[in-house]
NUMIRO-199064 format. One record per atom (N, C-alpha, C): residue in three letters; atom name; x, y, z. Coordinates in steps of 0.1 Angstrom, whole numbers, always signed. Atoms other than C-alpha are relative to their C-alpha. Layout:
<atoms>
resn=Ala, name=CA, c1=X, c2=Y, c3=Z
...
</atoms>
This chain:
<atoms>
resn=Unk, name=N, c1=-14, c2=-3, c3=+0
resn=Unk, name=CA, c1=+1932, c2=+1390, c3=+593
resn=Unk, name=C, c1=+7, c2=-4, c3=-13
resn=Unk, name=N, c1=+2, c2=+3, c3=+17
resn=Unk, name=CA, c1=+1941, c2=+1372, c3=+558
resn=Unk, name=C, c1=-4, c2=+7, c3=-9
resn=Unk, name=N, c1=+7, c2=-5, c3=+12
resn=Unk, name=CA, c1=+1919, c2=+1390, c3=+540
resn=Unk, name=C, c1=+8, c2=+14, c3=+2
resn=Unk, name=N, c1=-14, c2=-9, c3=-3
resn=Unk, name=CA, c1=+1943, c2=+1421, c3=+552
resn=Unk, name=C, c1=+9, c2=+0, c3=-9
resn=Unk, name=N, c1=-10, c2=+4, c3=+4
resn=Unk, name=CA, c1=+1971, c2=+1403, c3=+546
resn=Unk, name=C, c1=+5, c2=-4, c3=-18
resn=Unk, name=N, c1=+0, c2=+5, c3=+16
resn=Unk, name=CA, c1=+1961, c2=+1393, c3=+509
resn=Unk, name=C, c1=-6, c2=+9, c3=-4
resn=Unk, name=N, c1=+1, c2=-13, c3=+8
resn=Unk, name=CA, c1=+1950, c2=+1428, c3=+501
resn=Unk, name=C, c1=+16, c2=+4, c3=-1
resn=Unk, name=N, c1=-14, c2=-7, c3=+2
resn=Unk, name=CA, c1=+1980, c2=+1444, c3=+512
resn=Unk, name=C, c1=+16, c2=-6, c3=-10
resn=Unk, name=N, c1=-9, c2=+3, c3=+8
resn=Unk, name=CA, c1=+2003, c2=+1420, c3=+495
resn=Unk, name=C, c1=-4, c2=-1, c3=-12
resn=Unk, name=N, c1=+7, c2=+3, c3=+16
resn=Unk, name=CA, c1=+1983, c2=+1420, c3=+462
resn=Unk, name=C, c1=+4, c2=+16, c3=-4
resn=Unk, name=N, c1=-4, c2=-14, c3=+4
resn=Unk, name=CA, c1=+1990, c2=+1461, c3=+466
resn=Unk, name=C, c1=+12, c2=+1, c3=-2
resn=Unk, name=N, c1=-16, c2=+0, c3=-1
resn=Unk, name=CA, c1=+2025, c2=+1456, c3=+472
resn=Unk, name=C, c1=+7, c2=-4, c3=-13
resn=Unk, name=N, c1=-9, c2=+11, c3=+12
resn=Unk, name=CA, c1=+2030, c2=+1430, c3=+440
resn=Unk, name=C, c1=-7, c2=+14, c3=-12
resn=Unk, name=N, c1=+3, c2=-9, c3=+7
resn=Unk, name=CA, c1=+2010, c2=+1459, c3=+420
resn=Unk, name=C, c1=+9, c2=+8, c3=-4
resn=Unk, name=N, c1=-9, c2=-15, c3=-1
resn=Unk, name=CA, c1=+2032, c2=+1486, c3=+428
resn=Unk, name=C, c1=+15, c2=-9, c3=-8
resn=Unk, name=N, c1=-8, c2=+5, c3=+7
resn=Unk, name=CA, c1=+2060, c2=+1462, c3=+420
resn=Unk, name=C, c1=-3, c2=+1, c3=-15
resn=Unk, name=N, c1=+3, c2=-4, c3=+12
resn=Unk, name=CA, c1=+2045, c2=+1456, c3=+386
resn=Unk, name=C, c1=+5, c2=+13, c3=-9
resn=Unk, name=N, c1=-4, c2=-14, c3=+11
resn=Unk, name=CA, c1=+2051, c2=+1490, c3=+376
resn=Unk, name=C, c1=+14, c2=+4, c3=-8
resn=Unk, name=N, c1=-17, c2=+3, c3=+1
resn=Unk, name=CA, c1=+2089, c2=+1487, c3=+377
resn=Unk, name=C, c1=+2, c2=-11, c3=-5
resn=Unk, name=N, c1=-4, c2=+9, c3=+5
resn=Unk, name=CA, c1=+2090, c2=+1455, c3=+364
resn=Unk, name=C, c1=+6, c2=-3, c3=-16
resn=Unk, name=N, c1=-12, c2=-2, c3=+11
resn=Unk, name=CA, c1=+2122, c2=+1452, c3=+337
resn=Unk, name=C, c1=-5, c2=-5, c3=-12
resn=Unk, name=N, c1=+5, c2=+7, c3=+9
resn=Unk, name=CA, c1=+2101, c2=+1429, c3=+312
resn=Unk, name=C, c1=-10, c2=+3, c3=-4
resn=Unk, name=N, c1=+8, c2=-2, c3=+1
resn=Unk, name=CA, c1=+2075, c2=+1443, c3=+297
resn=Unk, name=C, c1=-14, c2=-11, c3=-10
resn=Unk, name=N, c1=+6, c2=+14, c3=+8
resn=Unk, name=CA, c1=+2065, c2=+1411, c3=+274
resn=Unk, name=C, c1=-11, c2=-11, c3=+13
resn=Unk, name=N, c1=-2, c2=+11, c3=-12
resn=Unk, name=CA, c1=+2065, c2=+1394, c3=+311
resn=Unk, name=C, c1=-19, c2=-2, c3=+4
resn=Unk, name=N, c1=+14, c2=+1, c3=-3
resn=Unk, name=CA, c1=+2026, c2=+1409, c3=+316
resn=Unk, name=C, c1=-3, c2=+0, c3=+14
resn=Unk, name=N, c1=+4, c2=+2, c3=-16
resn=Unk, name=CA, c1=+2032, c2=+1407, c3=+354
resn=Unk, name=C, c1=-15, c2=+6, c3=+6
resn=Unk, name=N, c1=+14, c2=+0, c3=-3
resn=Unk, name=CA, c1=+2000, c2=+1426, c3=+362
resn=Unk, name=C, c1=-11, c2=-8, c3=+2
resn=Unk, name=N, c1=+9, c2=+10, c3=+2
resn=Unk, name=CA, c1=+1980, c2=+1399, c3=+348
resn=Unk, name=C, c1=+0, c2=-10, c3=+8
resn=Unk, name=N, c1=+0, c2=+10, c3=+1
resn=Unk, name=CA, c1=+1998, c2=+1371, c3=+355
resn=Unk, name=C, c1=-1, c2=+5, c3=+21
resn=Unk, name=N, c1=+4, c2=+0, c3=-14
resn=Unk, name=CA, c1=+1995, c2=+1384, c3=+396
resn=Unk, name=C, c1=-19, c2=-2, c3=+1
resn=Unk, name=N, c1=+14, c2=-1, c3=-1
resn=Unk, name=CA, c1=+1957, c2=+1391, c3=+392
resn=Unk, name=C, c1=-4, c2=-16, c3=-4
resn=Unk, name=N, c1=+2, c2=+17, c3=+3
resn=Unk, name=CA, c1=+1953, c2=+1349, c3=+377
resn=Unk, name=C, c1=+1, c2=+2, c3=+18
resn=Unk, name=N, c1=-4, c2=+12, c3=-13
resn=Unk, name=CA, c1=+1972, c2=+1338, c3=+408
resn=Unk, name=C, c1=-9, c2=+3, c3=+10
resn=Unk, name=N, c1=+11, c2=-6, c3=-15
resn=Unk, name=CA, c1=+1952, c2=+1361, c3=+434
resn=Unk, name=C, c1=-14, c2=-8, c3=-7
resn=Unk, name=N, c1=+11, c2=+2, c3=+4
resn=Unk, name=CA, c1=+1918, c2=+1354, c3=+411
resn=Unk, name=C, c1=-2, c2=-17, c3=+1
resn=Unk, name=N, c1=+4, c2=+11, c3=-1
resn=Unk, name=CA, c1=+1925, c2=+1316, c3=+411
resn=Unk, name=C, c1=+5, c2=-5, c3=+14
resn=Unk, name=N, c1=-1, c2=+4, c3=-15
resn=Unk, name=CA, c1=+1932, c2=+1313, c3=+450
resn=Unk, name=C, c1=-12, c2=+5, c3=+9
resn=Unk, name=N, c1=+9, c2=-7, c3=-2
resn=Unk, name=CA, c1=+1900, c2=+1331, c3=+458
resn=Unk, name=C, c1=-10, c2=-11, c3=+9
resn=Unk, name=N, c1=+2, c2=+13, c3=-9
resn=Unk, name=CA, c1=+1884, c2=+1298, c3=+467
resn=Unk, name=C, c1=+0, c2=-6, c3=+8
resn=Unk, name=N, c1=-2, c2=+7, c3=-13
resn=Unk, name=CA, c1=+1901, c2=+1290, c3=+495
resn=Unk, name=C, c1=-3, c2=+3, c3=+9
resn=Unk, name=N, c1=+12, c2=-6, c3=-14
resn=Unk, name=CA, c1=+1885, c2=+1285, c3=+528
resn=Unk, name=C, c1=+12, c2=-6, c3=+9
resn=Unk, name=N, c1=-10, c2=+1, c3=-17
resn=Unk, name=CA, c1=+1910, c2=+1265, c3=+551
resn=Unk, name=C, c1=+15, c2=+4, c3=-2
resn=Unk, name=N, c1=-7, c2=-7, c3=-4
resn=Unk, name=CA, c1=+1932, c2=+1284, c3=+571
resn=Unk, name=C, c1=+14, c2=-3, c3=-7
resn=Unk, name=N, c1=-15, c2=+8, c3=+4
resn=Unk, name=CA, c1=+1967, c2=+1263, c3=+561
resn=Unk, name=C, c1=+0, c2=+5, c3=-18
resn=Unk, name=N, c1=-2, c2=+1, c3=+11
resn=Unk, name=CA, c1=+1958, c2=+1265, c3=+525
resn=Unk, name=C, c1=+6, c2=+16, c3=-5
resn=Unk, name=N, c1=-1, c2=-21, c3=+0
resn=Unk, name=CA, c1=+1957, c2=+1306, c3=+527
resn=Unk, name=C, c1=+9, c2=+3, c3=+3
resn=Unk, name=N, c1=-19, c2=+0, c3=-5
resn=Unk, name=CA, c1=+1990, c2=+1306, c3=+542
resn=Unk, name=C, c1=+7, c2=+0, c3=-7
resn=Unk, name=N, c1=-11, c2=+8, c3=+4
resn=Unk, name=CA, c1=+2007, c2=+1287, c3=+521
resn=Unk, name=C, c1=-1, c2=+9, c3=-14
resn=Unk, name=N, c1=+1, c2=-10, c3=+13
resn=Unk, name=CA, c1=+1992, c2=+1311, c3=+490
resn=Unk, name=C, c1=+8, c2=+13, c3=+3
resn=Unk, name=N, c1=-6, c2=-13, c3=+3
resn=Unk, name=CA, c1=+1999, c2=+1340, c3=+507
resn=Unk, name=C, c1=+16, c2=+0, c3=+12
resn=Unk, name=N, c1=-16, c2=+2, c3=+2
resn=Unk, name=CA, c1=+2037, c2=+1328, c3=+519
resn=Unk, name=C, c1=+4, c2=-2, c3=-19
resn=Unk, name=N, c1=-2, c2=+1, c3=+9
resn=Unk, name=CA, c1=+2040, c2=+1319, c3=+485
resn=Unk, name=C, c1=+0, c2=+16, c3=-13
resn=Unk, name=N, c1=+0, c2=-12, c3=+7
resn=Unk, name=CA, c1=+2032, c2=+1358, c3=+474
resn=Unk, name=C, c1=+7, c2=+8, c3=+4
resn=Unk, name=N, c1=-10, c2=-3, c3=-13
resn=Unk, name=CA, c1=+2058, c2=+1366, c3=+502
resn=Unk, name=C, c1=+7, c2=-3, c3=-10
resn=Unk, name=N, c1=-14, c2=+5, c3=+10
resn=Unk, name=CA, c1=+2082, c2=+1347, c3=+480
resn=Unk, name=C, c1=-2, c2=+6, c3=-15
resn=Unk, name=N, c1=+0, c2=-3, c3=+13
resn=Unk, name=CA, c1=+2071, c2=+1360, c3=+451
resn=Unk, name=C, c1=+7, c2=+14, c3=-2
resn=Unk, name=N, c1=-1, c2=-16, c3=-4
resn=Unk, name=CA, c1=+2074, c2=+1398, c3=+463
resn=Unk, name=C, c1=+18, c2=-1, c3=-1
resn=Unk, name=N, c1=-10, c2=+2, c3=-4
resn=Unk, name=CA, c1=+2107, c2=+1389, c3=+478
resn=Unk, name=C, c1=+11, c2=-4, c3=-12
resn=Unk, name=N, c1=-11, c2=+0, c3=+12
resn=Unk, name=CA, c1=+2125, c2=+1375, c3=+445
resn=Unk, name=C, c1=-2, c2=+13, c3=-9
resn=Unk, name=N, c1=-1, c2=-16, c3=+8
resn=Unk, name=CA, c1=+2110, c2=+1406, c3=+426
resn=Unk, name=C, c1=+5, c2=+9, c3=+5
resn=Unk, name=N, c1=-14, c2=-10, c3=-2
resn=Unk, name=CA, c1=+2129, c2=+1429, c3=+451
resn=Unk, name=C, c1=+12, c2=-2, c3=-2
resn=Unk, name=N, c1=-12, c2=+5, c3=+1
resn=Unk, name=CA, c1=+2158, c2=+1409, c3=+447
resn=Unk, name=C, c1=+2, c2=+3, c3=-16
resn=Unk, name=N, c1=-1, c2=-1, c3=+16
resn=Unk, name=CA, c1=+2152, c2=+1412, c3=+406
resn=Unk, name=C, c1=+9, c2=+13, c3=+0
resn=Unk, name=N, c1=-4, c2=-11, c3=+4
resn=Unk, name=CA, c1=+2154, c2=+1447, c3=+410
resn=Unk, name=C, c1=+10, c2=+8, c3=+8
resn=Unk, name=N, c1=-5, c2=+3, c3=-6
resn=Unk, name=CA, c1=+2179, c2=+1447, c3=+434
resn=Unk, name=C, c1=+13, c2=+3, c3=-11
resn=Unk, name=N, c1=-12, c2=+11, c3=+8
resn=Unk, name=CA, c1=+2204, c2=+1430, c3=+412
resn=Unk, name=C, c1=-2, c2=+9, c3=-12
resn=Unk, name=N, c1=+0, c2=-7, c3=+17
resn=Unk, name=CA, c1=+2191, c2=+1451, c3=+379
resn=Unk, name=C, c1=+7, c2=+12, c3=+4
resn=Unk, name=N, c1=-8, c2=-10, c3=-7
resn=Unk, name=CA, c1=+2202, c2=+1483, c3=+401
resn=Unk, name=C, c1=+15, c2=+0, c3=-2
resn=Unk, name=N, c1=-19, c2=+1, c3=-7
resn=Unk, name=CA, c1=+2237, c2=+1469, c3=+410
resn=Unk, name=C, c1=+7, c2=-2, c3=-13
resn=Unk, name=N, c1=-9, c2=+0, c3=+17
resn=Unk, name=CA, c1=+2244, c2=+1460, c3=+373
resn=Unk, name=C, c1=-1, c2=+12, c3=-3
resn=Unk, name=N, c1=-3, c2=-14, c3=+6
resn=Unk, name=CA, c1=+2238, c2=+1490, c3=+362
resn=Unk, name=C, c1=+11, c2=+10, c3=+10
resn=Unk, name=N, c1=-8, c2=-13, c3=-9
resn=Unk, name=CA, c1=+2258, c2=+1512, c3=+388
resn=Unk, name=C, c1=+15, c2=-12, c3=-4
resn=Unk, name=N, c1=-10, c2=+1, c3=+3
resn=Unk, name=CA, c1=+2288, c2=+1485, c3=+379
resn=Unk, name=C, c1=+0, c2=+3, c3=-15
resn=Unk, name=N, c1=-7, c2=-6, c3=+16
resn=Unk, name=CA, c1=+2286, c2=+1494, c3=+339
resn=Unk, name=C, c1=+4, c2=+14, c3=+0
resn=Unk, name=N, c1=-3, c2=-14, c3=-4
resn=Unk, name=CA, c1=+2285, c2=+1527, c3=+357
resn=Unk, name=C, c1=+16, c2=+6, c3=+0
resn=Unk, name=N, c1=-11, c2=+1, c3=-3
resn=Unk, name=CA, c1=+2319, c2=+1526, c3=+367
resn=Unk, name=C, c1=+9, c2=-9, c3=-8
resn=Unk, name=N, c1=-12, c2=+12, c3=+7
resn=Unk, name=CA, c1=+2352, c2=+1515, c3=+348
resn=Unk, name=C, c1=+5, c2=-8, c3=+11
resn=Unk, name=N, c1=-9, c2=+9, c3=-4
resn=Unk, name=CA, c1=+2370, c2=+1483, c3=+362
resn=Unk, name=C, c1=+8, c2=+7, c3=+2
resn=Unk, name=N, c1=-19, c2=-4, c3=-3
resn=Unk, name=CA, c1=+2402, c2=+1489, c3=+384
resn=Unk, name=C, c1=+8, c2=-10, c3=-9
resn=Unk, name=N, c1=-12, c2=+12, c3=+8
resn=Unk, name=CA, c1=+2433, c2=+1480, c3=+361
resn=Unk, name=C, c1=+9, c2=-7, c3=+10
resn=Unk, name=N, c1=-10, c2=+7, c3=-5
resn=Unk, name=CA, c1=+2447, c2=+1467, c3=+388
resn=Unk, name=C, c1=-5, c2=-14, c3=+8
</atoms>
């Protein structure tokens, strides 16, 4: 069930990747490390806590792009002068 779980989120942080605003940033890579050096682990708790941890990772990169969206649609539009 994990091993599922840490495919599908390893596809999900991919796809992210593509979109990602920083191209210096290398995100591809630097996801493939973290997956590649968590590979090791055998007890249950420890697997969790990697793959909540790739939960949270996911989760602030929608929020990145989220927020990169919403700036742009306000330079989009002039300020009310009032």
């Amino acid at each position: 069930m994990s091993r599922l779980r840490a495919l599908a989120l390893y596809k999900d942080l991919l796809r992210l990747a593509k979109d990602y605003p920083d191209p210096h940033y290398n995100y591809h890579a630097r996801i493939r490390r973290l997956f590649e050096n968590n590979r090791h682990l055998t007890r249950e708790d420890d697997i969790e806590n990697a793959l909540n941890l790739g939960d949270y990772i996911r989760k602030e990169t929608l929020a990145l792009y989220s927020l990169k969206k919403y700036r742009h649609l306000k330079r989009m539009y002039p300020s009310s002068p009032y």
